[in-house]
C-alpha positions, 0 to 999 in steps of 0.5 A, a space after each residue: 718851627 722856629 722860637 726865640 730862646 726864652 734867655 738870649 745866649 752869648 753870640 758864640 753860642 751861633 757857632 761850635 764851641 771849638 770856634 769859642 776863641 775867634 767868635 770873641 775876637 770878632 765880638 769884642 771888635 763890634 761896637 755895642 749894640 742898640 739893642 738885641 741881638 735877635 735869635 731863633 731856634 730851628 732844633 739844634 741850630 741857634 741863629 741871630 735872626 737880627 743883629 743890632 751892631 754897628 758895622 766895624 770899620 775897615 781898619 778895625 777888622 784888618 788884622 783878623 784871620 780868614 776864618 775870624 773875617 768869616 765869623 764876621 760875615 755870618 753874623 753881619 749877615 744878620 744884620 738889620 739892615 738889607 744893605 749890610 745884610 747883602 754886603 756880608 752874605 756874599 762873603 758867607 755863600 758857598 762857603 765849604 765850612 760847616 758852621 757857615 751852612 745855616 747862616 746862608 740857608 736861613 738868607 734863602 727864605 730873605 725877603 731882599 731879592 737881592 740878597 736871594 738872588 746873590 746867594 743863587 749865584 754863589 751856590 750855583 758856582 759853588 756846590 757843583 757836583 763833587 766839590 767838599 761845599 756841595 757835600 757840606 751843604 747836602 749833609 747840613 740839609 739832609 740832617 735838618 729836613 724841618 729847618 730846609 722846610 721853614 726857609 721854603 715856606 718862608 720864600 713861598 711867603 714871601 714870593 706869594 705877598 710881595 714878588 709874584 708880580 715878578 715872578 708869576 711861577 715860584 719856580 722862577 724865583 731865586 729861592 726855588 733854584 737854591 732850595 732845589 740845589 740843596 735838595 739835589 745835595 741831600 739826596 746825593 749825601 743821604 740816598 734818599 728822596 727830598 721831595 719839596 715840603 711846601 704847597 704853592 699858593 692856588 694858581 701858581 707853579 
């Protein structure tokens, strides 16, 4: 179950601490915020659930590295506003780095179709059998089992409330196809068996 920590950390605590340098770099870019950020903790994974920062402008952000620009891409990510949520998150998805894994695995259990159905798309292409994202991904779900459990009651949630209309099966939706390609990953990086960890509503599949 996820909780919000009791006092709001700095942003790089998102992030492993050898990235400390270039998660400041990007920060101290970012105009103030309104007001937050918002965060949730899933076990070890500490996440901003929602950002409050206005969107740098292009030219602010030119001069960042790759890896700085993926840094900005995750936490835009979490962005308030769906719009810029989708924006970024498809410069996160399939990412092979470590440290991007949670940020796009907490998107699956989105609310915006569009940003789910994005992600489907880039993981597809992405974590096919063999390649090093598909191993980082299997190993960040095989090492977070309850993590991998919230995000699909979240999309079961979400598709039962409001898209069910859309999709009468969950397994249609989006989420269902990239909760399955990470459960695939899992087993192929543990061994072990995935089954799905939550119950679909009475009379759906």
């Amino acid at each position: 179950m996820s909780a919000a920590p009791a006092d709001p950390p700095p942003v790089e605590a998102a992030f492993p601490a050898a990235l400390g340098p270039d998660v400041r770099a990007v920060t101290a870019l970012l105009p103030p915020p309104s007001h937050g950020p918002h965060w949730e903790a899933h076990g070890s994974v500490l996440l901003p659930a929602r950002l409050y920062h206005p969107e740098p402008a292009a030219d602010v952000t030119a001069a960042l590295t790759s890896r700085q620009r993926l840094v900005l891409h995750c936490l835009f990510a979490a962005h308030h506003d769906g719009y810029v949520r989708q924006r970024h998150a498809a410069h996160v998805a399939g990412a092979a780095e470590s440290w991007a894994v949670p940020f796009v695995v907490r998107l699956t259990g989105e609310y915006v179709l569009e940003i789910v159905a994005d992600i489907r798309a880039r993981l597809t292409e992405a974590l096919v059998p063999g390649s090093e994202a598909r191993r980082v991904y299997g190993r960040f779900a095989g090492e977070h089992p309850d993590f991998l459990s919230l995000t699909e009651r979240r999309a079961v949630s979400y598709w039962n409330e409001y898209q069910r209309w859309r999709f009468p099966e969950f397994a249609a939706h989006p989420a269902a196809a990239v909760l399955e390609l990470l459960r695939a990953a899992a087993v192929e990086a543990t061994g072990g068996a995935w089954p799905g960890q939550t119950r679909v509503p009475r009379g759906a599949r």
